[in-house]
N, C-alpha and C positions, 0 to 999 in steps of 0.2 A: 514557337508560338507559346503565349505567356498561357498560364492556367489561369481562368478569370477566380476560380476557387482557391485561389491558393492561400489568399487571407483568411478565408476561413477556417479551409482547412488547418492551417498554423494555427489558431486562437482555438481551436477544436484539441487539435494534440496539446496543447497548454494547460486546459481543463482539463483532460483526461488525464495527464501525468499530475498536474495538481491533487486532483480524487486520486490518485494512486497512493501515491505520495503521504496524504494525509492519512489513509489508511493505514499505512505501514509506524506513522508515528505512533496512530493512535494506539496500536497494535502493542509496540516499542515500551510505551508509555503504562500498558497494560499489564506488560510482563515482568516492566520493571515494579511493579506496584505487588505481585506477586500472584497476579492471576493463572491459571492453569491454562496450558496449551490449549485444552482441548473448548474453555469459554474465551479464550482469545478468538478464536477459529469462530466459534457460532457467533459472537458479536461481530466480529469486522467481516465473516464470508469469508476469510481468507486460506486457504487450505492446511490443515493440522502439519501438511509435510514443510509447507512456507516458514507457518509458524517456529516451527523449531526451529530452523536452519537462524531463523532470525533472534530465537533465543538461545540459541549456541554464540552467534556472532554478538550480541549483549551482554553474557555474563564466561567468554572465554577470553 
């Protein structure tokens, strides 16, 4: 049996990982400009531990 939801639910995870997504660039974007982990983190919400990992992964 087909999920009548199922379109939705697909165009739902699409947006969701878009918002993700975009956060992480904008993030990307922040650190490379030389903003400090820890005003990456209160601009984008994104957790100071994320942060790093992803500014390890950008300037190693």
């Amino acid at each position: 049996m087909k999920n009548p939801f199922e379109k939705q639910l697909k165009e739902h995870d699409e947006k969701v990982w878009e918002e993700i997504l975009d956060g992480i660039f904008y993030a990307l974007r922040l650190l490379k400009e030389g903003t400090s982990v820890e005003d990456v983190s209160k601009t984008t919400s994104i957790p100071i531990k994320t942060i790093q990992k992803l500014k390890e992964a950008l300037f190693s």
